[in-house]
MDAnalysis code that builds the backbone (N, CA, C; Angstrom):
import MDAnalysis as mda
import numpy as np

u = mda.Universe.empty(495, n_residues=165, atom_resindex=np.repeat(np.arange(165), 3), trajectory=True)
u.add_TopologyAttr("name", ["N", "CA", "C"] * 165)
u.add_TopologyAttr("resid", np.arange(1, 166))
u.add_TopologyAttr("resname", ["UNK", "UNK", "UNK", "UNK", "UNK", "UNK", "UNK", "UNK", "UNK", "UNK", "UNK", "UNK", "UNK", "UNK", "UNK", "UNK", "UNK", "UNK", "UNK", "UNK", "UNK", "UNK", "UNK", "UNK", "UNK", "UNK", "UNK", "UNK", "UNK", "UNK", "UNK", "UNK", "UNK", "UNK", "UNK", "UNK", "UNK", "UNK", "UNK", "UNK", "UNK", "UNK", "UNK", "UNK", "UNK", "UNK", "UNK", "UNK", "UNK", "UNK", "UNK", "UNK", "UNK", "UNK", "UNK", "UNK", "UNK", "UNK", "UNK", "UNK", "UNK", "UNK", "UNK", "UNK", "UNK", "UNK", "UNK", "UNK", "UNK", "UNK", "UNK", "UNK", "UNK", "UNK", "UNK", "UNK", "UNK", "UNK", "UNK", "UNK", "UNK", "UNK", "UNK", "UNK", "UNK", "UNK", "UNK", "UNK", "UNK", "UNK", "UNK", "UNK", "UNK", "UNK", "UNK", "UNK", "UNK", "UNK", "UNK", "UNK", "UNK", "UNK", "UNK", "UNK", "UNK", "UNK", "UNK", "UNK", "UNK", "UNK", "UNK", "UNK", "UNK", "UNK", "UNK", "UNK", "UNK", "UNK", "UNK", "UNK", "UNK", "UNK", "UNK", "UNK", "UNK", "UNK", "UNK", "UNK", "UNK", "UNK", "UNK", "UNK", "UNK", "UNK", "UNK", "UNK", "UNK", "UNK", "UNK", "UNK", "UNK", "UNK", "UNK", "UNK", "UNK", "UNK", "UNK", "UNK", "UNK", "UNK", "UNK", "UNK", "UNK", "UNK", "UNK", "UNK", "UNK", "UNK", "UNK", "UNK", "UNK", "UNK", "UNK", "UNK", "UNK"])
u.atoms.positions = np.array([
    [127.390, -0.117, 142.971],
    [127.858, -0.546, 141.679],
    [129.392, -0.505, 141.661],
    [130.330, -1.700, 141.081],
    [131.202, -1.736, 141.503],
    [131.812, -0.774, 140.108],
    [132.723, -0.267, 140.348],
    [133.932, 0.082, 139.049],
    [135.234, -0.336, 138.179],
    [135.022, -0.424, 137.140],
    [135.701, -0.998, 136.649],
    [137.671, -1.657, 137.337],
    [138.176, -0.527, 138.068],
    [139.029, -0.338, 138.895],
    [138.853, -1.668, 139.571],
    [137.715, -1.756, 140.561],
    [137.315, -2.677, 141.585],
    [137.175, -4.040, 140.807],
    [136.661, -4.024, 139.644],
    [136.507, -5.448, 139.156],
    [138.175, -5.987, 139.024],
    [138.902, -4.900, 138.191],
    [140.291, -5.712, 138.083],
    [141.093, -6.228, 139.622],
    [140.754, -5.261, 140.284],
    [141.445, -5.349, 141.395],
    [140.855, -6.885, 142.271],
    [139.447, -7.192, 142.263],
    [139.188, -8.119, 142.871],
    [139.509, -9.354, 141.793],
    [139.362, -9.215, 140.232],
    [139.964, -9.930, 139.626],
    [141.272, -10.718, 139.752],
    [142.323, -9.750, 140.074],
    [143.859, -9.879, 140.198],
    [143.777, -11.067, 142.029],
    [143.147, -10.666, 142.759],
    [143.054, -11.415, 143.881],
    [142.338, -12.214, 143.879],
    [141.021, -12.704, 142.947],
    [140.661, -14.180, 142.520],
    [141.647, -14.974, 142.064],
    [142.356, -14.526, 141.001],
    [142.732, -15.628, 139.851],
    [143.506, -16.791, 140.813],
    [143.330, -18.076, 140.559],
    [143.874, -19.063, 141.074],
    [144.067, -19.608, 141.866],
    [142.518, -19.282, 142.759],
    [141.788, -19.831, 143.907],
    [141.705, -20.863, 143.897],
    [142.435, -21.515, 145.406],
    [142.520, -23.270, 145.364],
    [141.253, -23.141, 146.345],
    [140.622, -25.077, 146.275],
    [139.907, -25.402, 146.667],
    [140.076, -25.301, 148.284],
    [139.245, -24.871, 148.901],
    [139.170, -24.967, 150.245],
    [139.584, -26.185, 150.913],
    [140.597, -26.653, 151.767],
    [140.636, -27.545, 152.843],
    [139.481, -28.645, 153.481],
    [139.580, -29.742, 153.031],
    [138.331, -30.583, 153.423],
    [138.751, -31.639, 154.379],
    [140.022, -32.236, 154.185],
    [140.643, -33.062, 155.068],
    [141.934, -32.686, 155.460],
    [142.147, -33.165, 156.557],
    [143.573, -33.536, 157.511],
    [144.176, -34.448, 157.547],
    [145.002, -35.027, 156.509],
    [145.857, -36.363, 156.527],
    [147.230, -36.067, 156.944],
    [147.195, -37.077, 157.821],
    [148.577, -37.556, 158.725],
    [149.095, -38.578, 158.283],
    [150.506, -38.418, 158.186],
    [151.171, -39.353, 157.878],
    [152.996, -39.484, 158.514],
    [152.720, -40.511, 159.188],
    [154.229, -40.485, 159.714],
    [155.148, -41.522, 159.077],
    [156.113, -41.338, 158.964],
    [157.349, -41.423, 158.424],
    [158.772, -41.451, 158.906],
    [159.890, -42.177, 157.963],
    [160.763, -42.714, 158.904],
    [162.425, -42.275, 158.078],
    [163.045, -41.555, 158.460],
    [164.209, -41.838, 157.446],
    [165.618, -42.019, 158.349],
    [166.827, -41.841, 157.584],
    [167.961, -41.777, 158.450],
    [169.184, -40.781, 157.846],
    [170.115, -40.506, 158.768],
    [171.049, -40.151, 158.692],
    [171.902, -40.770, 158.448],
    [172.449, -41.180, 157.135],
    [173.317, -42.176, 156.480],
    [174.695, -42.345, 156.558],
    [175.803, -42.358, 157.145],
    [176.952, -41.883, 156.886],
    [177.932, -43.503, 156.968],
    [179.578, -42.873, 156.176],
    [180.101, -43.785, 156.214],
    [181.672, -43.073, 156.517],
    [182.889, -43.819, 156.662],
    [184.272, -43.383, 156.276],
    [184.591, -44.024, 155.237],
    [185.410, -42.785, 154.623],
    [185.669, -43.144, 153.839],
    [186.989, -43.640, 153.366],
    [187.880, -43.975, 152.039],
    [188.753, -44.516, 152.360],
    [190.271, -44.103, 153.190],
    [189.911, -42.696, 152.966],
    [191.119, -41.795, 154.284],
    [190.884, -41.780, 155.430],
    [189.168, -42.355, 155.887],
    [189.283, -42.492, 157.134],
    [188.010, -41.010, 157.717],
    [187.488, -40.520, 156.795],
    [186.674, -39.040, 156.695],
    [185.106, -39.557, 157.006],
    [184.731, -39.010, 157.708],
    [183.117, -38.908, 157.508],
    [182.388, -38.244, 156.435],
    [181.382, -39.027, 155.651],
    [180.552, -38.609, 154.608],
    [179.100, -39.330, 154.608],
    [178.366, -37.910, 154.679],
    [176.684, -38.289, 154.571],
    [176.098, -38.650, 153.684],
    [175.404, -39.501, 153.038],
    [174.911, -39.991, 152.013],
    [173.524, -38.902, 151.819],
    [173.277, -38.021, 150.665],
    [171.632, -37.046, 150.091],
    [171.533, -38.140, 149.212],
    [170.193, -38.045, 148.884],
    [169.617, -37.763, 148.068],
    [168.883, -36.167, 147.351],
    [168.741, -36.042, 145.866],
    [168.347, -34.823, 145.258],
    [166.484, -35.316, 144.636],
    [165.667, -35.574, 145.791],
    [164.107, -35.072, 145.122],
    [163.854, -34.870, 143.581],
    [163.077, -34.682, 143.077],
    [162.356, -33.969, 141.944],
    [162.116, -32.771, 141.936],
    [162.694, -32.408, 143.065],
    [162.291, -30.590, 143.200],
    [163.834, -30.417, 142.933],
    [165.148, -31.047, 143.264],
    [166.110, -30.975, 142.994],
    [167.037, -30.254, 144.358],
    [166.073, -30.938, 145.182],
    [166.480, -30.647, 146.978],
    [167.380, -31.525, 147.313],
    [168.884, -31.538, 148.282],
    [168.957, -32.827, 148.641],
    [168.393, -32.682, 150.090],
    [168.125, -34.078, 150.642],
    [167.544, -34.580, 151.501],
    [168.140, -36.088, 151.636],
    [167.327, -36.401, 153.180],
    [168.342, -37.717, 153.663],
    [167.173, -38.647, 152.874],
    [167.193, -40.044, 153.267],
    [166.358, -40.976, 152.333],
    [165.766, -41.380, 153.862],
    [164.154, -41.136, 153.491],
    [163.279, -41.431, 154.253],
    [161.856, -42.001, 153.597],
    [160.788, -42.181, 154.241],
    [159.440, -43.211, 153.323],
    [158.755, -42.921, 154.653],
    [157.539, -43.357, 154.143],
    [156.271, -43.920, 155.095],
    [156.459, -44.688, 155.582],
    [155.986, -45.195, 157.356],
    [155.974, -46.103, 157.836],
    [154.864, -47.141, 157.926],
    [154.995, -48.216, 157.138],
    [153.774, -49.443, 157.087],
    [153.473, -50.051, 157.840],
    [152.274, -50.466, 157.480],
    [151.250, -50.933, 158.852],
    [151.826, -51.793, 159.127],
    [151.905, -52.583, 160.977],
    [152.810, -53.217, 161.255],
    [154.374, -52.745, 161.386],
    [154.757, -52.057, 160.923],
    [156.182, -51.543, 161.026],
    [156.502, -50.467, 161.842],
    [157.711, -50.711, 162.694],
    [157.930, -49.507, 163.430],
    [158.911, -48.357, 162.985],
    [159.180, -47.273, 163.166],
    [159.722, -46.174, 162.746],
    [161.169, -46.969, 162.029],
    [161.844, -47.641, 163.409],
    [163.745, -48.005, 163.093],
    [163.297, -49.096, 162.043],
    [161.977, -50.291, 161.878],
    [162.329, -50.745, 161.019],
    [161.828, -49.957, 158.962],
    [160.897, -49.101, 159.529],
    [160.596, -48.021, 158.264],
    [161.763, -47.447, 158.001],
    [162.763, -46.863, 158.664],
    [163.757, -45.972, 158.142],
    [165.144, -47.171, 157.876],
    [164.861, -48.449, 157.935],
    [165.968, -49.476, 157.396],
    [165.372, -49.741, 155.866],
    [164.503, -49.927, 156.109],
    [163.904, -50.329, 154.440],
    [163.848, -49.375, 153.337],
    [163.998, -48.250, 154.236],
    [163.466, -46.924, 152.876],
    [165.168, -46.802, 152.246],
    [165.894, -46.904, 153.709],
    [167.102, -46.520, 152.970],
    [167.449, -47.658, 151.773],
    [167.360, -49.062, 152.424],
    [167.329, -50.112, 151.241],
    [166.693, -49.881, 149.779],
    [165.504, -49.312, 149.553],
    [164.801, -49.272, 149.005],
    [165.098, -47.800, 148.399],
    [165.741, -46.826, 148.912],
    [166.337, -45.833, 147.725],
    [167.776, -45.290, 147.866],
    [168.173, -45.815, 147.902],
    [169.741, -46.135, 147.841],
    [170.209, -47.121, 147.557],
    [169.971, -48.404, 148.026],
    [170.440, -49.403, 147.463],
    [171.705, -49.880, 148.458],
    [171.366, -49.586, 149.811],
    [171.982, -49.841, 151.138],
    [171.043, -50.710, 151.640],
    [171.562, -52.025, 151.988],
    [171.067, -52.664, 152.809],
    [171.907, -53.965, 153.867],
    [172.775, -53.080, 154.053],
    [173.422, -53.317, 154.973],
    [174.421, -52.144, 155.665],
    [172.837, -52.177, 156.984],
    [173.315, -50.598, 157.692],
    [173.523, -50.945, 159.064],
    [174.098, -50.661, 159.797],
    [173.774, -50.602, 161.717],
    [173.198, -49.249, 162.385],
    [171.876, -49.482, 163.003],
    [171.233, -48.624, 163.621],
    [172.165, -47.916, 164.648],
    [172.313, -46.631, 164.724],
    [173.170, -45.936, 166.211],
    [171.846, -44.915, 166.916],
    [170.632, -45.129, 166.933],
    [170.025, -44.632, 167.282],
    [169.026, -43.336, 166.986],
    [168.265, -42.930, 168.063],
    [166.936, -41.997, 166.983],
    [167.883, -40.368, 167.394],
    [167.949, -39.922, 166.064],
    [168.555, -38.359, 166.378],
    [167.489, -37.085, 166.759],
    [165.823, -37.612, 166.269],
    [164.942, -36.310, 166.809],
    [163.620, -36.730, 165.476],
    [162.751, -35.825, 165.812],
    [161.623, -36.035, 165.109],
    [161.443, -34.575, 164.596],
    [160.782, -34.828, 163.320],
    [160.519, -33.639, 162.276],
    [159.343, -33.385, 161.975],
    [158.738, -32.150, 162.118],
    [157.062, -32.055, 161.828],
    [157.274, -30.791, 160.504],
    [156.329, -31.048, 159.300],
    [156.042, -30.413, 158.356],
    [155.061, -30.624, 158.049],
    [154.478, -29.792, 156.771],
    [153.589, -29.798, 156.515],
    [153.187, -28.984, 154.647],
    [152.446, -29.972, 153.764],
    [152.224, -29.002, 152.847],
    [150.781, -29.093, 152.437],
    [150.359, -29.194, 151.399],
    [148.604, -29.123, 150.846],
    [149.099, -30.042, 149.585],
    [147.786, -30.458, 149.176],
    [147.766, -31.721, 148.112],
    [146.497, -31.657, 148.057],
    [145.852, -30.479, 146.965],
    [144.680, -30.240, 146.425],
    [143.796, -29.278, 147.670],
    [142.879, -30.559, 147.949],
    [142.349, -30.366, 149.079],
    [142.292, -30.654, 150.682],
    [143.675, -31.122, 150.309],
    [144.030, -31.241, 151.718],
    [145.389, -30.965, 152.126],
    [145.405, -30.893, 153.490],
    [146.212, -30.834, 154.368],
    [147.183, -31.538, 155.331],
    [148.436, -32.051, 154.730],
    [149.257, -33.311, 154.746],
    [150.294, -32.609, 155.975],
    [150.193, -33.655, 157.266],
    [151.052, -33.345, 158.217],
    [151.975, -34.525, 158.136],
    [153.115, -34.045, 158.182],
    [154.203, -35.319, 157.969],
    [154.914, -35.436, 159.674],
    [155.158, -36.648, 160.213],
    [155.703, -36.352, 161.585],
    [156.789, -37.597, 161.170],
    [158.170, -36.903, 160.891],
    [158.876, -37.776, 160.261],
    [160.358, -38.143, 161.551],
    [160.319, -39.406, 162.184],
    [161.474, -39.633, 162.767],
    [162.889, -40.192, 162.037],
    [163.970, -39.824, 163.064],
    [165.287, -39.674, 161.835],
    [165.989, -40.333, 162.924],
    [166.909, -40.904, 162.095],
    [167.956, -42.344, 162.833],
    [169.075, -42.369, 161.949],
    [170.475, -42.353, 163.152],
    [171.751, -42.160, 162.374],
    [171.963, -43.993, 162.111],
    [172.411, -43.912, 160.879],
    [172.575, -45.423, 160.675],
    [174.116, -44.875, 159.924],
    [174.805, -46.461, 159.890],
    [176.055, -46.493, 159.402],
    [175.801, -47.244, 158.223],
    [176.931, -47.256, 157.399],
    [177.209, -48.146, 156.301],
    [178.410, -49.157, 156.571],
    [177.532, -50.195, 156.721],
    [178.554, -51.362, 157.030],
    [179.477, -51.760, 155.731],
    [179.497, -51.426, 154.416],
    [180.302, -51.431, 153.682],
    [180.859, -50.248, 153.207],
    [181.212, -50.249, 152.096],
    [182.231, -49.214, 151.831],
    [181.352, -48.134, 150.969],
    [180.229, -48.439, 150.939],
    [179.034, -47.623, 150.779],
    [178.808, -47.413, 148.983],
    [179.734, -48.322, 148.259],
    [179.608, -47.736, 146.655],
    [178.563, -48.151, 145.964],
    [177.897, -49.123, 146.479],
    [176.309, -49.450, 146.042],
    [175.327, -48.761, 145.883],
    [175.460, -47.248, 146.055],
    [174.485, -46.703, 146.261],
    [173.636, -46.510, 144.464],
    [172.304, -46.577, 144.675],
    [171.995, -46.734, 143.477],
    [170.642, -45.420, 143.403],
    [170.263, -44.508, 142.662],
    [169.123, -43.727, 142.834],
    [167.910, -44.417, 142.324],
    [167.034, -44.320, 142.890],
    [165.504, -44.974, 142.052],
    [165.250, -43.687, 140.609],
    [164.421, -44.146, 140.080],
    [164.211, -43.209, 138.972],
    [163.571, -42.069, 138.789],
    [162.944, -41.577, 140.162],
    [161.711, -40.522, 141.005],
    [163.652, -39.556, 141.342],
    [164.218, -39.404, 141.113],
    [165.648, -38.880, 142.417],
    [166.113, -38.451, 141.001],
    [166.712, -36.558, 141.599],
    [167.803, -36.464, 140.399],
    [168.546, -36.750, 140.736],
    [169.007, -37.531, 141.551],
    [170.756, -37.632, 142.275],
    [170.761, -38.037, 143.848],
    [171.752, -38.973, 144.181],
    [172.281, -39.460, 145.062],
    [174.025, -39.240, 145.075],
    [174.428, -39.157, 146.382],
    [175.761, -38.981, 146.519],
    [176.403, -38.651, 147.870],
    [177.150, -39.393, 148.195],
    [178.258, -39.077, 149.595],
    [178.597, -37.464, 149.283],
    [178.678, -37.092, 150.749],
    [179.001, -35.331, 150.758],
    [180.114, -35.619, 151.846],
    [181.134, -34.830, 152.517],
    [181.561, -34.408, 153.508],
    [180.770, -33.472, 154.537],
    [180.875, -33.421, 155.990],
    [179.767, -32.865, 156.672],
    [179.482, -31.480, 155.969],
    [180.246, -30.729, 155.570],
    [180.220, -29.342, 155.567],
    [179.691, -29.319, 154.308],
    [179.929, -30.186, 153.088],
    [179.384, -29.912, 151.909],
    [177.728, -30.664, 152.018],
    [177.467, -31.661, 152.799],
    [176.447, -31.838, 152.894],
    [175.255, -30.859, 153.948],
    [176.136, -30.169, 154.865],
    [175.399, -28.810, 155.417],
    [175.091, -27.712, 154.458],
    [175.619, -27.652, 153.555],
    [175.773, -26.818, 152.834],
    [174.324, -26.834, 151.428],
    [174.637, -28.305, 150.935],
    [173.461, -28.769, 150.151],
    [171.623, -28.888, 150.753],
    [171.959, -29.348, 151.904],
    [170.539, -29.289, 152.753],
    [169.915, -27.858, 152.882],
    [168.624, -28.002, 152.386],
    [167.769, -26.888, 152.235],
    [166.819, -27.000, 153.028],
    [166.633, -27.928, 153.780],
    [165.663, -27.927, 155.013],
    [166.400, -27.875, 156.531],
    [166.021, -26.682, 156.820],
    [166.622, -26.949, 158.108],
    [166.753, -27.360, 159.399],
    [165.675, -27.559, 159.341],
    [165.477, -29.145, 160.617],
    [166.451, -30.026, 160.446],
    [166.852, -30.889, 159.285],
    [167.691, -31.872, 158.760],
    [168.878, -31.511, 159.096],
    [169.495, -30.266, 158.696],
    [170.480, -29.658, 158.935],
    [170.942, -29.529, 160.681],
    [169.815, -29.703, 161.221],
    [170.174, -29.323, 163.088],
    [170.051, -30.782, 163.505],
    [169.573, -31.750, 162.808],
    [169.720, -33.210, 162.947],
    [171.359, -33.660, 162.570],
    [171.771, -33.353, 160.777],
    [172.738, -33.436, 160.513],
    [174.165, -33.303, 161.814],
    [173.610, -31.888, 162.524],
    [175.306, -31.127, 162.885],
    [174.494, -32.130, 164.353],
    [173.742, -32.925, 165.110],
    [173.251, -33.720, 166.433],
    [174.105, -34.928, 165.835],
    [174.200, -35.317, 164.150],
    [174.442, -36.844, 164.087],
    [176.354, -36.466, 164.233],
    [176.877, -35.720, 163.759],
    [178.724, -35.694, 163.922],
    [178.898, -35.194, 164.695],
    [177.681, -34.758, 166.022],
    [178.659, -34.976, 167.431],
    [178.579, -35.948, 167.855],
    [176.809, -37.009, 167.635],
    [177.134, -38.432, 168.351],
    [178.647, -39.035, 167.655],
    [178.699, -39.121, 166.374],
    [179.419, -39.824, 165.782],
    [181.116, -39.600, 166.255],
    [181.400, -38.321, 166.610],
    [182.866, -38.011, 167.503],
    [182.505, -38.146, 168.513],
    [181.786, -38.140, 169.627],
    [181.582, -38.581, 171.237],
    [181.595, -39.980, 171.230],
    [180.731, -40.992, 170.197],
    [180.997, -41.948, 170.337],
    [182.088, -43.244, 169.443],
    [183.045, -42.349, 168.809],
    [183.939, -42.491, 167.578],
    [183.402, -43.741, 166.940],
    [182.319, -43.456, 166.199],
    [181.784, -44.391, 165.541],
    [182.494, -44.579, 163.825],
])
């Protein structure tokens, strides 16, 4: 017979039991490392700020038929309001992972430093984003809360000084 003690106690470790795991969805994905100079001549990374109020680079799903470099040209088009970028190549691939009810969402997201062939002031946020905005490397190291991105970030401004892009 259990005691009152034991009921709260197993009580306190019920409350707000999620549903058990039923599926494994994969989903890969494409974004980039955005950057431009600016008018002194400075390097600056283009975030975006999520709904969680994270910044992060601008990345999407990759569609059927589409390959990673052309998924991570469109997403940036499509939330920023850049669409006119030059590819400099793939900087590394990102694996995460969170839950969505009952399942289990693996993201395998590849990342590509792209440039801004203009002067980059177009940038526009979709209405899902608290914020978009050019950083300097260090203030945009600084804002990044994921740190994978961040070890991508400090891979994209050494290509970018080795190859004075």
């Amino acid at each position: 017979m259990a005691t009152p003690q034991f009921d709260k106690f197993k009580q306190y470790f019920n409350r707000g039991k999620r549903p058990s795991i039923q599926e494994i969805v994969r989903e890969p994905t494409a974004g980039g490392i955005v950057f431009r100079r600016n008018k002194k001549g400075e390097i600056e990374f283009l975030l975006i700020q999520d709904h969680k109020d994270r910044w992060t680079i601008p990345k999407g799903h990759i569609e059927e038929g589409e390959t990673a470099q052309q998924a991570a040209k469109r997403e940036i088009g499509e939330e920023a309001g850049l669409t006119s970028t030059e590819m400099h190549g793939w900087l590394g691939k990102i694996h995460f992972r969170y839950r969505r009810v009952d399942k289990l969402v693996l993201i395998s997201q590849q990342v590509y430093l792209m440039k801004v062939k203009t002067d980059g002031e177009e940038i526009q946020k979709e209405d899902w984003m608290n914020g978009i905005k050019w950083f300097s490397f260090h203030d945009a190291l600084d804002a990044i809360e994921y740190e994978d991105i961040g070890k991508l970030m400090m891979l994209a401004m050494k290509r970018i000084r080795q190859e004075n892009l």
